[in-house]
C-alpha positions, 0 to 999 in steps of 0.5 A, a space after each residue: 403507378 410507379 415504376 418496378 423491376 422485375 429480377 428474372 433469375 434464367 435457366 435454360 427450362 424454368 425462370 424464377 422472378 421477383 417484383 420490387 419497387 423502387 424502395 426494394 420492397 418485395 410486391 410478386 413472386 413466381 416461377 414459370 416455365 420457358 415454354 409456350 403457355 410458362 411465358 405466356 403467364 409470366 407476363 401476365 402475373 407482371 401486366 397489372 405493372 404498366 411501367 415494368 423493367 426487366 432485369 435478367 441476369 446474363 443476357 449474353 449468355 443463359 437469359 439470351 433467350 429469354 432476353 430476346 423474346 421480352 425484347 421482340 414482345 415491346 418490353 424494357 430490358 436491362 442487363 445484369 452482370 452476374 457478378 454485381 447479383 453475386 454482391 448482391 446476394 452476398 450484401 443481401 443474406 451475410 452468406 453466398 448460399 444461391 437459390 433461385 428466389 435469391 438470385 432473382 432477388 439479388 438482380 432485381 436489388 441490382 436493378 433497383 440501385 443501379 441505374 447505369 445497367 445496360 440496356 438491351 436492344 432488339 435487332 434482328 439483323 444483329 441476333 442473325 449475325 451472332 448465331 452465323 459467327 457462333 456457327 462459323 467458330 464451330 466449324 473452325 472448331 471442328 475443322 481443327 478437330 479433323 486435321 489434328 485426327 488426320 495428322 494422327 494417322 498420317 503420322 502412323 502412315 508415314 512417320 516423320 513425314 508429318 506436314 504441319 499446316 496440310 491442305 486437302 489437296 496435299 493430303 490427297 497427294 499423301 494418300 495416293 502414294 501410300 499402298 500398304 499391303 497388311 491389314 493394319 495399314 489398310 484400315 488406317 488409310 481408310 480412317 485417314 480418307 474419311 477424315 479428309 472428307 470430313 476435312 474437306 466437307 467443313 472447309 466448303 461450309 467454312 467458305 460458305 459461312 464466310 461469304 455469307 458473314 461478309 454479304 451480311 456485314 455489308 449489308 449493315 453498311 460497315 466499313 470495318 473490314 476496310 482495316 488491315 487485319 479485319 475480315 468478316 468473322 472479326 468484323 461480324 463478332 465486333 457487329 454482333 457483340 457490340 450492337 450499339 455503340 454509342 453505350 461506349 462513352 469513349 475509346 477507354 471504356 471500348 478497350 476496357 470492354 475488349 479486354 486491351 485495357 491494362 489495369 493499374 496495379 500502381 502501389 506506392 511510389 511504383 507506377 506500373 499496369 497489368 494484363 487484363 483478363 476481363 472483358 469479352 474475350 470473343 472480341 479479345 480473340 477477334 482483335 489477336 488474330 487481327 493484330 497477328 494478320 497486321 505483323 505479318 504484313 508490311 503496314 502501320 501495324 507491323 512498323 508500330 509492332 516493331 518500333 516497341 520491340 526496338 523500345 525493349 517491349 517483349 513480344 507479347 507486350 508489344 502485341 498488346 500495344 498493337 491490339 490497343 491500337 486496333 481497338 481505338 480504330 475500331 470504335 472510331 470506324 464504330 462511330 464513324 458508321 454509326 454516325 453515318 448512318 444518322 445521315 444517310 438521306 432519304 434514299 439511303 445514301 449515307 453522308 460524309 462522316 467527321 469521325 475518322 473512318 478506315 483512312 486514319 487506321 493508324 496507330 499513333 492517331 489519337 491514342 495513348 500508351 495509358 488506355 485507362 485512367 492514371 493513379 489516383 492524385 497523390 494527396 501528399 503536400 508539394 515541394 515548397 523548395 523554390 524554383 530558380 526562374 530565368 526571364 525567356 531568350 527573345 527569339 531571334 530574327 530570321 535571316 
């Protein structure tokens, strides 16, 4: 039979799908559950199509589960972007109007007429590290969310004594030396002590996730956290979210993923780029507090930073040209131990790599000011003013 595509619209209870040939036309509908007994007879509505692939929309985000399951079941998946069955919907109905039969629809068309969509893998290691680092920012999240309490009442406590980065120990040291005697006061210590335990229990989970981040990221045999600036949390969502990394065709494409690609807002005459809000901004964030860990130390990141700011760059500007720069070691350290990998022996001892690896981490390797393509060719006719030619000087001797 030939091959169809299955447009899986997810929702976090319920998936509506929609088979289609590969001339668009409409062979089987349905909506089942997520549960148990739902999923089981979403297969089975697809089984009499052997040469099935399925299209979920936003598998890195609501259809992530779904994803994953169909992926761990042996089925082909790929991913579609929301925007593009956004497009879709709009080119498909005149309208935007989104129901589920359209939606699934529109990334079934999706899948239908494009064929460079991602596809997705299955790694069990990989889906372990996206949750550990998921849990980790939570609890980065809610440690914040304890100190900027705490700061609250130490600052009614004692005010204009407020400490900007508190420690727990500190704190402790700031609460024993306050003893107030109204019952105000009293009962704002006691809100004060429980928000330092609170404080103190997230820092001990905090330290536990990241040796557990860093145990897993070795394990995979990375060698990302060899880069200045990269520790286990950049390193395990650089892991996590990448998965393969040969779906990256060069370094311009990786950068564009990451968001450190300037887009070309050249019009005219004027050749100018601007700042990129695309991309996955997790990895974004991951490469900003890498590049910020780089200008704080003596190093090749922190000269480079300061050689754009001698070049009349602005602050942020030059902090975007260092976190292009980390992207470019980062996908080459990607290959680097992609391709070490392929060549690990029996015993799974990894070979030497032709790919510069952690010891090339340096900012004018193999990079370029222009990380995406340059305006269009201008199609206007040359000069045909001629050019005065000079016969080259012979080189002289050296004496």
């Amino acid at each position: 039979m030939a091959r169809v595509f299955i447009g899986v619209d997810p929702h976090r209870l319920s998936a509506t799908i929609e088979v289609v040939d590969e001339t668009e036309t409409v062979l089987a509908t349905g909506r089942f559950g997520t549960d148990k007994a739902g999923y089981a007879a979403m297969r089975r509505h697809v089984a009499s199509y052997p040469e099935r692939v399925w299209a979920v929309e936003g598998s890195n985000g609501t259809g992530r589960p779904l994803g994953q399951r169909l992926l761990a079941d042996g089925e082909q998946v790929v991913d579609v972007p929301a925007k593009l069955s956004a497009r879709a919907r709009l080119l498909d109905t005149g309208h935007n109007r989104k129901t589920d039969a359209h939606d699934a629809h529109a990334v079934a068309v999706v899948a239908v007429r494009n064929r460079r969509l991602r596809v997705l893998s299955y790694d069990a290691d990989l889906e372990v590290l996206r949750m550990l680092v998921d849990r980790r920012e939570e609890l980065t999240r809610a440690k914040v969310q304890a100190v900027n309490r705490l700061h609250r009442v130490l600052s009614e406590l004692l005010p204009g004594q407020a400490k900007k980065d508190i420690t727990v120990l500190q704190a402790k040291a700031i609460l024993a030396s306050v003893r107030p005697r109204d019952q105000v006061g009293k009962t704002r210590k006691l809100l004060a002590l429980e928000y330092l335990a609170e404080m103190a229990a997230i820092e001990k989970k905090v330290k536990s996730s990241s040796k557990e981040l860093k145990a897993l990221v070795l394990a995979r045999g990375s060698h990302l956290m060899d880069l200045t600036g990269v520790g286990p949390v950049v390193a395990a969502r650089i892991l996590a979210d990448v998965g393969d990394v040969a779906r990256f065709t060069d370094r311009n494409r990786f950068a564009s993923w990451t968001g450190t690609a300037p887009l070309d807002a050249s019009s005219g005459e004027q050749i100018r780029h601007r700042l990129s809000r695309a991309g996955n901004r997790k990895a974004n964030h991951v490469i900003h507090i890498a590049a910020a860990c780089q200008i704080r130390v003596d190093g090749p990141g922190r000269d480079y930073y300061r050689r754009k700011l001698a070049a009349g760059k602005t602050r942020m500007e030059a902090m975007r040209c260092l976190k292009r720069r980390i992207s470019d070691a980062l996908f080459r350290q990607l290959r680097a131990d992609a391709v070490a990998g392929m060549d690990a022996g029996p015993r799974g001892h990894r070979g030497a790599s032709l790919i510069s690896s952690a010891a090339g981490f340096h900012p004018h390797t193999d990079t370029s000011d222009q990380p995406l393509p340059g305006p269009a060719p201008t199609t206007l006719p040359a000069t045909t003013t001629p050019r005065k030619t000079t016969s080259p000087r012979p080189l002289e001797p050296a004496t």
